[in-house]
Residue, then its C-alpha position, 0 to 999 in steps of 0.5 A: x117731301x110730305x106736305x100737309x096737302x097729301x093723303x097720308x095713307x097714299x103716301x104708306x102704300x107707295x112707302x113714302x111715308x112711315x106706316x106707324x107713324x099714320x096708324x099712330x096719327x090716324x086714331x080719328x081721321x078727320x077730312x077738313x075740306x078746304x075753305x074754297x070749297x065751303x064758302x058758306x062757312x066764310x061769313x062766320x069765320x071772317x067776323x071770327x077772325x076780325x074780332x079776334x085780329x082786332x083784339x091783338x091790334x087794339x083797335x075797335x071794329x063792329x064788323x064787316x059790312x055786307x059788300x065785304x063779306x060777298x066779296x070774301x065769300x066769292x073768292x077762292x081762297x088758295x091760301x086757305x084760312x091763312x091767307x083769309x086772316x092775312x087779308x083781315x089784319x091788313x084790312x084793319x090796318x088800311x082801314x079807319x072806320x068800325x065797319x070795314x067796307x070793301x075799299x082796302x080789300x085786295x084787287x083780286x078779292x074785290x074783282x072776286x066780289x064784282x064778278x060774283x056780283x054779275x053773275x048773280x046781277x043776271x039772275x036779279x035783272x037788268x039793274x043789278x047787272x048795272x050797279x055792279x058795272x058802275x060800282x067797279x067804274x067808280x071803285x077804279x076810277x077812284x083807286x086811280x086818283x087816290x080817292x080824289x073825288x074832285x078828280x074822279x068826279x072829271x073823269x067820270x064826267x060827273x059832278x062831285x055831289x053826283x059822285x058822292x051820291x053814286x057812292x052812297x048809292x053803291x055803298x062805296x068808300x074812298x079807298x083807304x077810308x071806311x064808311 
């Protein structure tokens, strides 16, 4: 069976494909690589995606925060710009906030960000490296307690206006919550 994927004109010469039929296709043959191998065009294409999702869903939306588009721009992608507009709708579901945060990503998409987040924090120093690791404590920690500070706050051993601030600090929401 052919797939999108396949090199068509392979295809012709192990006969697996019709010859006329690729000469008929094949007037202008464009290579379009896949969107894990051109992250840079990501940023772009997200806020795209999100207006135009926004627009279908009737709901107002300014855009993505920053953290957001790190985290899409480092994740592979192996559903392509299908999988990209999936993980967008389901953002503005989950969210309720006119800039969507990282908090109603996907665990994967997210850990992408965070370990991209590392590897650059080591290049930026120390510092960078730290607000990475306690951003990921403090976004799982909450994600286990659904977002209940007081009981995250426990946790953590930390007060919850020292939570609160720590979030602010890292640009973290509640899961489920935007902003």
């Amino acid at each position: 069976m052919i797939t999108p994927s396949r090199d068509l004109e392979a295809e012709v010469k192990a006969g697996r494909f019709r010859g006329d039929l690729y000469y008929r296709l094949a007037t202008v043959p464009l290579r379009l690589p896949p969107l894990r191998e051109r992250s840079q065009d990501i940023p772009a294409l997200a806020e795209a995606v999100l207006a135009k999702a926004a627009a279908a869903l009737g709901r107002p939306v300014e855009g993505l925060a920053r953290a957001t588009l790190d985290c899409l721009a480092a994740y592979p992608w192996l559903g392509n710009v299908r999988e990209l507009q999936n993980e967008l709708q389901r953002m503005l579901v989950l969210s309720d906030g006119p800039i969507l945060t990282p908090d109603p990503l996907a665990p994967q998409i997210r850990q992408a960000g965070i370990a991209a987040a590392l590897a650059e924090g080591a290049a930026t120093g120390l510092r960078g490296r730290v607000d990475a690791l306690e951003g990921q404590l403090l976004a799982e920690t909450l994600a286990r307690h659904d977002g209940n500070i007081s009981r995250a706050a426990r946790e953590l051993g930390l007060s919850r206006l020292g939570l609160r601030d720590k979030m602010q600090r890292l640009g973290l929401a509640r899961p489920g919550k935007a902003g």
